[in-house]
C-alpha positions in Angstrom: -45.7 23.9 -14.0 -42.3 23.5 -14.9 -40.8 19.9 -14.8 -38.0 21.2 -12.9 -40.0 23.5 -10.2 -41.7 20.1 -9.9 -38.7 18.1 -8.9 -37.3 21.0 -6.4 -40.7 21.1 -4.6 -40.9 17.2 -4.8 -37.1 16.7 -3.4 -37.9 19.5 -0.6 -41.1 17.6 0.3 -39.4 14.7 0.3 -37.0 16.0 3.1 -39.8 16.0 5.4 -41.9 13.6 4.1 -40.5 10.8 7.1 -42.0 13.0 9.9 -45.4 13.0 8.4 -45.0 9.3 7.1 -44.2 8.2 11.0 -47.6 9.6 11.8 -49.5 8.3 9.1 -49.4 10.7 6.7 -47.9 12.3 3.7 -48.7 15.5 0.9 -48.9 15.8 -2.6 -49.0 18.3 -5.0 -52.2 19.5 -5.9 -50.6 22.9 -8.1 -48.6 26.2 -8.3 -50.9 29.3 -9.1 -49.5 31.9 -11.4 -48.9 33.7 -8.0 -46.2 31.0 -6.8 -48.7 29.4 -4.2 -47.9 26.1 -4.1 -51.1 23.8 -3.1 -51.0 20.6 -1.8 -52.9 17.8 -0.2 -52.3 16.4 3.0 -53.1 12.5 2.9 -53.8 9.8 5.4 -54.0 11.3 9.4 -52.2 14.6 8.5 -55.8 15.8 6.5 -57.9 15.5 9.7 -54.8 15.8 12.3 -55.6 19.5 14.7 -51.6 20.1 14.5 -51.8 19.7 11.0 -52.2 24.1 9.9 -49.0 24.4 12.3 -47.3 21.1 10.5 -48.0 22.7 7.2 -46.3 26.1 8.2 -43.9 25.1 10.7 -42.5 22.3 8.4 -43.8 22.0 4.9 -44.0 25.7 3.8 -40.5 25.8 5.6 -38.6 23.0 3.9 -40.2 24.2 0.5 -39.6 27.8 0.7 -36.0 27.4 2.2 -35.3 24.9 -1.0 -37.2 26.7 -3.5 -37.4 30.9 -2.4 -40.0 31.7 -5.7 -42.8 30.1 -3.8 -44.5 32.8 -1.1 -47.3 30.9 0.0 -47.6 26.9 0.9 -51.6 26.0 0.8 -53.1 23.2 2.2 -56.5 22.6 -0.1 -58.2 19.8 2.4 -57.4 20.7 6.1 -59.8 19.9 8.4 -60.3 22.0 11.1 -61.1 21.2 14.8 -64.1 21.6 16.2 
């Protein structure tokens, strides 16, 4: 990944990066396949959260694809599903 791309996705993450942080949790990068699908890893209570698949669409692949319109797809590689 580009050094630059990095600090885009980084500096958009970072916009919402307070809302997950008041909860508990945060993201980081995991990668960017060669299909712009940016993965990332949702740390402390946002990896085992039930909101968190709405959280990563309503607000994460938001803020990153508004900053940063190459990406098509924001993955989350350690979601946890309700049961």
């Amino acid at each position: 990944m580009e050094i630059e791309l990095i600090e885009k996705i980084e500096n958009a993450l970072d916009s919402i990066r307070p809302y997950l942080e008041a909860d508990g949790g945060n993201v980081k990068i995991v990668g960017l396949n060669d299909d712009m699908v940016l993965q990332l890893e949702l740390t402390g209570t946002c990896s085992s959260c039930p909101m968190s698949t709405m959280t990563l669409k309503a607000g994460v692949e938001e803020a990153v694809k508004k900053a940063i319109p190459e990406i098509k797809k924001v993955e989350a590689i350690n979601i946890t599903l309700a049961e």
